[in-house]
C-alpha positions in Angstrom: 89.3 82.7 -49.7 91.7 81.3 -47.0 93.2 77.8 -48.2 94.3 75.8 -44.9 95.6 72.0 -44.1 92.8 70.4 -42.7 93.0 67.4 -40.1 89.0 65.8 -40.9 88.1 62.7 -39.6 85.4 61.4 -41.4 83.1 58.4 -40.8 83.4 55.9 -43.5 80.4 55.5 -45.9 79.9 53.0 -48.4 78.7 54.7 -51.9 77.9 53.1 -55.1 78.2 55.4 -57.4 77.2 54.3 -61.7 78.0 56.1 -64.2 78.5 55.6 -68.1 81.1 57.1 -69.9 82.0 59.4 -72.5 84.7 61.0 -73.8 83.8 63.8 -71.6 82.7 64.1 -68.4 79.6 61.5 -68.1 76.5 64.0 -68.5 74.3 64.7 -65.7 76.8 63.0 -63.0 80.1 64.5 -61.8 83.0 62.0 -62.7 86.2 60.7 -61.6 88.7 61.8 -64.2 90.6 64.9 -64.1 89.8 68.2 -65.9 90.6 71.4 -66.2 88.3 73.3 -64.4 86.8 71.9 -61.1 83.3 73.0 -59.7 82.8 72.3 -55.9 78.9 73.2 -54.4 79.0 73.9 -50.5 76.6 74.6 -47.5 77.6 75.2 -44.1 75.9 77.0 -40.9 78.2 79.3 -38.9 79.8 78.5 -35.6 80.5 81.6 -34.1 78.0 83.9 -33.5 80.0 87.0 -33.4 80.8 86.6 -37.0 77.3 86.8 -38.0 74.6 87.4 -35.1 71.7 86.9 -37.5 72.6 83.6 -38.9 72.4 81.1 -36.0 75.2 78.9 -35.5 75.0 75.9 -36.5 77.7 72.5 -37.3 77.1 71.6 -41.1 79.7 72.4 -43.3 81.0 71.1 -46.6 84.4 70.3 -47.2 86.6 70.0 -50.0 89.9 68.5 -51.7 91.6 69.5 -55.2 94.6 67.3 -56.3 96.8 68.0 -59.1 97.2 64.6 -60.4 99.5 65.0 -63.8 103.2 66.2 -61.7 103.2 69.4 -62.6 102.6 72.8 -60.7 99.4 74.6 -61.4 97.6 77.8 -60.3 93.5 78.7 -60.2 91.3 81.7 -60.1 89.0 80.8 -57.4 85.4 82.6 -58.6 82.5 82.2 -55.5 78.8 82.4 -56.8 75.4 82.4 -54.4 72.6 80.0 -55.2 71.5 82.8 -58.0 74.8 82.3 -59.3 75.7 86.1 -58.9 79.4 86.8 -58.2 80.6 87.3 -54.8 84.2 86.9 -54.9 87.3 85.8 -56.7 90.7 84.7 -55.5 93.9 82.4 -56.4 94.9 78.7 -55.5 98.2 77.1 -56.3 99.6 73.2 -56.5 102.6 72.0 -56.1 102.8 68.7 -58.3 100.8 66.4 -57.2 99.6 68.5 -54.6 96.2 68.9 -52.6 94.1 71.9 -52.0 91.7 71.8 -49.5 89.1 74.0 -48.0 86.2 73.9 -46.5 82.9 76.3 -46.6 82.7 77.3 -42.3 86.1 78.4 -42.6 86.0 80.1 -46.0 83.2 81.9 -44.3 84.9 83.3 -41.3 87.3 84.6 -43.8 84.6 86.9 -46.1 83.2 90.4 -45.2 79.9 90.1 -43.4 78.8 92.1 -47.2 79.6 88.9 -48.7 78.3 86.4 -46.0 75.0 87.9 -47.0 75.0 87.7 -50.2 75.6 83.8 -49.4 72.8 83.3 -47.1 70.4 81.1 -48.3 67.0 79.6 -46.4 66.7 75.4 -46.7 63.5 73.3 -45.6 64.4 70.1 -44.0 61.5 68.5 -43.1 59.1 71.2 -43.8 61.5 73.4 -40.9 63.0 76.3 -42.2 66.8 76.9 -41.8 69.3 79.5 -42.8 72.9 78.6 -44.2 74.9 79.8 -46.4 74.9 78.2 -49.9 76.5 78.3 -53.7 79.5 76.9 -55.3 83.3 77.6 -56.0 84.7 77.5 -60.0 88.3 77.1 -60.1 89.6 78.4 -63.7 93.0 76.4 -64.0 95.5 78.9 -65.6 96.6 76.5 -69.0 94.0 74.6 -70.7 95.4 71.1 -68.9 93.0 68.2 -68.1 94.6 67.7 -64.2 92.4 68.3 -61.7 89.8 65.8 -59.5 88.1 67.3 -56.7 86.3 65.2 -54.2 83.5 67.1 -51.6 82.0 65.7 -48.0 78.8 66.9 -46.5 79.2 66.8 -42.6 77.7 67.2 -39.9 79.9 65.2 -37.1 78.3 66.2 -33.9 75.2 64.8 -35.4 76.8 61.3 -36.8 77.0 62.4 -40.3 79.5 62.6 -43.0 78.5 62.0 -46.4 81.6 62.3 -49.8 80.4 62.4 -53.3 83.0 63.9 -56.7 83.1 67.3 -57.7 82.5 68.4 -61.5 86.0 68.1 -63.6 85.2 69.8 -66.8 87.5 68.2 -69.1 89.1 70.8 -71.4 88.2 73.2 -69.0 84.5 75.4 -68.3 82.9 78.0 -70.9 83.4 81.8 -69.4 82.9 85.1 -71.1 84.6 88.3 -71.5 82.8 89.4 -68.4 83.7 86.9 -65.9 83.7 86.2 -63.4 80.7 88.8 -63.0 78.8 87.1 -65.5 78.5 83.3 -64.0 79.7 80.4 -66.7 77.3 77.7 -67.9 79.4 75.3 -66.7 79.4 73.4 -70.0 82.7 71.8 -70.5 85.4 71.8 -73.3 85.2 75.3 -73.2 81.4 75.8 -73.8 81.5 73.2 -76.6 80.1 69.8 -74.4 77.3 71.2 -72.0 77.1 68.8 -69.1 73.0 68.1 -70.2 71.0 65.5 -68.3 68.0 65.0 -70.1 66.5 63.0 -67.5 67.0 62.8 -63.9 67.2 59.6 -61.4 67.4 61.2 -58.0 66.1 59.0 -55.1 65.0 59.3 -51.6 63.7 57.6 -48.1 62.2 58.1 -45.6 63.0 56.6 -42.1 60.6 58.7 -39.5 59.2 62.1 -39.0 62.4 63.2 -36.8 63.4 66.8 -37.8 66.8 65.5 -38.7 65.8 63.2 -41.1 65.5 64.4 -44.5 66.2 64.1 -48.4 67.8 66.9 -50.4 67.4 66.9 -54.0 70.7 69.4 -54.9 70.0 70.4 -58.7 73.0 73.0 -60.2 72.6 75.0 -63.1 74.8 76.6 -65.3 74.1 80.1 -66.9 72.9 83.4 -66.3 70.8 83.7 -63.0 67.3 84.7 -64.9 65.8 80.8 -65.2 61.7 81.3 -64.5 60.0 78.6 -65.6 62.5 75.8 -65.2 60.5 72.7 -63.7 61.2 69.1 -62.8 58.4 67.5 -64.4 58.0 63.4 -64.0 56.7 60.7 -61.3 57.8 59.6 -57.7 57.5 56.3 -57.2 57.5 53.9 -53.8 58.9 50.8 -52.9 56.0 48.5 -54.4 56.2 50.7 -57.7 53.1 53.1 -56.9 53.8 56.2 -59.1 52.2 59.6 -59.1 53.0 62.5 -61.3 54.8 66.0 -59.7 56.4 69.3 -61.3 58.5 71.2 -58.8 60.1 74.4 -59.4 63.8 75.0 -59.9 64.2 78.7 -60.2 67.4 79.1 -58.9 71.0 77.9 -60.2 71.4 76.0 -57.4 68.4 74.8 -55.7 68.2 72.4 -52.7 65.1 71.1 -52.9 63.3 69.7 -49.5 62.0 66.2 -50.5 59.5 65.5 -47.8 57.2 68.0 -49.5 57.2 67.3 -52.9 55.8 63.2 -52.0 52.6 62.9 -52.7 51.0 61.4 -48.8 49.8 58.2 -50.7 53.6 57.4 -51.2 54.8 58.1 -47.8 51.4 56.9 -45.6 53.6 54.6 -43.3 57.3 55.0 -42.4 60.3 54.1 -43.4 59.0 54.8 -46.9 61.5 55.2 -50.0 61.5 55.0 -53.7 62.7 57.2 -56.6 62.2 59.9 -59.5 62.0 60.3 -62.7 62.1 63.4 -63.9 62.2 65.3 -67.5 65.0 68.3 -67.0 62.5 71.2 -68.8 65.8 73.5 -69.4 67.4 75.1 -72.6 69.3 72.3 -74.5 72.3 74.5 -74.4 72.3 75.3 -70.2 74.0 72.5 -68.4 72.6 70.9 -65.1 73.7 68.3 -62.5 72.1 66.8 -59.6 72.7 64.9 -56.6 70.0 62.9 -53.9 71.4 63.3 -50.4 69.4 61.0 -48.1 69.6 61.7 -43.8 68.2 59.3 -41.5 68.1 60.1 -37.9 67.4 57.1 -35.6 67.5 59.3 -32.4 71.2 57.6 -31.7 74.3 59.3 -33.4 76.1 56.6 -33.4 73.0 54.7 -35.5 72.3 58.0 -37.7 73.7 57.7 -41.8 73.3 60.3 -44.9 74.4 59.4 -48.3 74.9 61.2 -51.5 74.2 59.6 -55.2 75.0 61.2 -58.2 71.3 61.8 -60.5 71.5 59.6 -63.4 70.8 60.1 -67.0 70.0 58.4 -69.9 69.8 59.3 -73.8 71.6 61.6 -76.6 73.5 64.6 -75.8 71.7 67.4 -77.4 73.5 69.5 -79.3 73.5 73.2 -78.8 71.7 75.5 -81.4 
């Protein structure tokens, strides 16, 4: 993985972002106090053809920012897993105190043998319209067991009018690993495998403004632990606007799953447009596996200077449960 200044511009979004806290990182939301470990999730399409002819180019990409925020030098093992979570690559990061790491997923990318660019590949829905990127997430392993980093993360897509930031995971007292890893992926459950980051419910929301192509909601569900995960549902209500509710269950097989909204609403909910509301789901997981979630909401007017995305942390509510 090549680390590189970065010169981004990005359009300003306002985000509200709620949370409650805990003496870890608030469960089932990534936070804003440092850690140990960060996680960072991308997706990006390729802009150069001649890296990757089968993957068509494309201009979203993910980008990201580390800062060491306690003064004093620090070094990471930089592990890269798919969507399965199965390893594809490892390297090494380093602060200066106080420092900033950046990156970003089109040029970590160009930098990967075309061996591991497949193994990233990954097929979205937006809208019902199928499109390949390339998709999973980063897990820097700070050296020392020292609460000190915050990551932040931005979905763009500039050429399009969109930008959208939202917190990366810092697990505070750093993430659970085994004697295996990276080859075996972590569960992400923080204090070293001791606090698993467990939402028991989910609050994801999501709108929409047209039938436009380019307007879409995301549902972006990560799970730690091993790859294997049949059987692992979202099981609750959608509801509209004027509180009409109807009962789903969609799949979430893999460890990171970008779900395609659009699809999953019942038509009564979404008969006339814009149309908007929320979900509540039950997470049907082991109690031990941690999860986190994110809505990302597009909404293409047809004008890029009029088009907006967002991202909101899922919510969660209820005791932690303890691990067995």
């Amino acid at each position: 993985m090549k680390f590189k200044n970065l010169l981004v511009i990005v359009a300003m979004i306002s985000v509200l972002f709620l949370s409650i806290g805990t003496s870890h990182a608030v469960p089932g939301v990534a936070d804003y106090v440092p850690g140990t470990d960060s996680v960072v999730i991308f997706m990006c399409e390729d802009t150069a053809a001649d890296l990757d002819p089968v993957v068509p180019t494309g201009t979203m990409n993910t980008l990201w920012a580390i800062a060491e925020t306690t003064g004093i030098s620090a070094a990471a093992s930089t592990f890269i897993f798919n969507t399965k979570s199965e390893f594809v690559l490892d390297d090494r990061a380093g602060w200066t105190p106080l420092d900033v790491v950046v990156d970003d997923c089109q040029s970590m990318i160009a930098g990967l043998s075309q061996a591991n660019r497949t193994a990233l590949r990954h097929t979205v829905t937006m809208n019902g319209v199928a499109k390949t990127v390339f998709a999973g997430y980063v897990v820097y392993f700070n050296d020392v067991l020292s609460d000190q980093f915050i990551s932040w993360q931005y979905m763009v897509d500039m050429p399009n009018g969109f930008s959208a930031g939202f917190n990366g995971f810092s697990a505070e007292g750093g993430v659970d690993f085994t004697s295996a890893f990276p080859f075996t992926a972590s569960n992400l459950a923080e204090n070293l495998g001791l606090d698993p980051v467990n939402a028991l419910e989910l609050y994801p929301r999501w709108f929409l403004l047209n039938t436009n192509a380019n307007t879409f909601n995301w549902w972006i569900i990560l799970k730690g632990g091993p790859s294997v995960t049949s059987g692992h549902v979202l099981s609750g209500i959608v509801c509209d606007e004027a509180e009409n509710c109807r009962s789903i269950a969609i799949p979430i097989p893999l460890n990171l799953n970008i779900i395609d909204v659009k699809p999953n609403i019942p038509a009564a909910l979404k008969a006339s447009y814009p149309a908007g509301g929320f979900g509540l789901f039950d997470v049907i997981v082991p109690s031990n596996r941690s999860i986190l979630g994110w809505s990302y909401q597009r909404a293409a007017t047809n004008a890029i200077a009029t088009n907006w995305d967002v991202i909101h942390p899922m919510h969660r509510w209820g005791p932690i449960p303890v691990p067995q």
